[in-house]
C-alpha angles and dihedrals in degrees: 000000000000107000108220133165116218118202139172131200127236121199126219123254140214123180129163153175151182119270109266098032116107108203129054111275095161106070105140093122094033076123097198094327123128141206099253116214094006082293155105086281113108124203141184126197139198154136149252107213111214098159094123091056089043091051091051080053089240127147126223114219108189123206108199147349139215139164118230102202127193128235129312123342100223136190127186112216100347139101118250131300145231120233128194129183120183132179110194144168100238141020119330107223101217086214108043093051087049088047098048101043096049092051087050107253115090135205121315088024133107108266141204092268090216104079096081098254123158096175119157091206108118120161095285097053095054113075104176136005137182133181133175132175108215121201130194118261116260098174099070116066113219113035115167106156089051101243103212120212122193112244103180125017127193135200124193139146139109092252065206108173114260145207108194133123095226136031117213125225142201144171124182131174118194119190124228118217131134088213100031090187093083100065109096102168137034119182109183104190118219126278143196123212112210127198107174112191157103143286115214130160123242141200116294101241091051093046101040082058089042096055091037095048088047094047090043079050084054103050097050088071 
């Protein structure tokens, strides 16, 4: 087994508007974010390249995760947010992670059925997961720029070995405010998604399954 740590880097992002509109018109420093679902939800995608290894036939099987954040989560003018961050091993479905997440599942979890989801993320595609429901802090006073604290934080996910060529990331941060129109700022401070590990080869026959169940996954986007 070859121990290796995977990370990805997240950039900061500061997007902005004028009381009373209702969707982002100040995106300068959006830095690679983008308006999820035509809304106020912002996302940003990447990916983890592990072609070479994929290419060498070799599986990753990942032993934690964990999220390093920069400094404060601030709003201007709204009431708290939801953040989710997910790492899997195939496509991420911008509205079925929004979905999911808002009636209270997730991906990878059993849902409602009546939403109208077709996701293809079960447990094993999902590799890691993080969410966390920030709140305004009403303990300073005051507080102008809208200093955010996390009051609950999730962890999820299979951390399930894969033998894929490519892992799949995205964060998404959903405001949530009742009148959405007073929100005038939303800072969202850098992050770094971390997968320590290892690579290790297995027999043929497991990973030849391994490698055919995660590309017919793939295909169902």
């Amino acid at each position: 087994m070859e121990e290796r740590t995977l990370k990805i880097e997240i950039p900061p992002c500061i997007v902005g508007k004028l009381q009373g509109e209702v969707f982002w018109s100040d995106t300068d420093l959006i830095n690679g974010w983008s308006a999820a679902l035509g809304g106020q939800p912002l996302f940003w995608s990447g990916t983890i390249d592990l072609g070479g290894y994929a290419r060498e036939m070799k599986t990753f099987y990942p032993s934690a995760g964990m999220i390093q954040q920069g400094m404060f989560l601030l709003q201007e003018g709204g009431e708290g947010a939801w953040v989710v961050t997910t790492v899997s091993s195939i496509p991420i479905d911008l509205q079925s992670l929004f979905l999911t997440t808002a009636f209270g599942s997730g991906l990878g979890f059993i849902d409602h059925g009546n939403v109208g989801l077709e996701s293809n993320q079960n447990w094993e595609t999902v590799i890691f997961n993080e969410t966390e429901l920030y709140v305004v802090n009403s303990n300073l006073s005051p507080n102008t720029l809208g200093i955010m604290q996390s009051l609950n934080q999730e962890q999820t996910g299979s951390l399930s070995p894969t033998a894929t060529d490519t892992l799949y990331v995205v964060k998404m941060v959903i405001p949530n405010d009742p009148a959405p129109n007073n929100m005038t700022r939303l800072t969202i401070p850098a992050s770094r998604v971390i997968l320590p590990g290892k690579f290790g080869t297995e027999p043929d026959v497991e990973y030849m399954m391994r490698l055919k169940r995660s590309t017919e996954l793939s295909q169902q986007v």
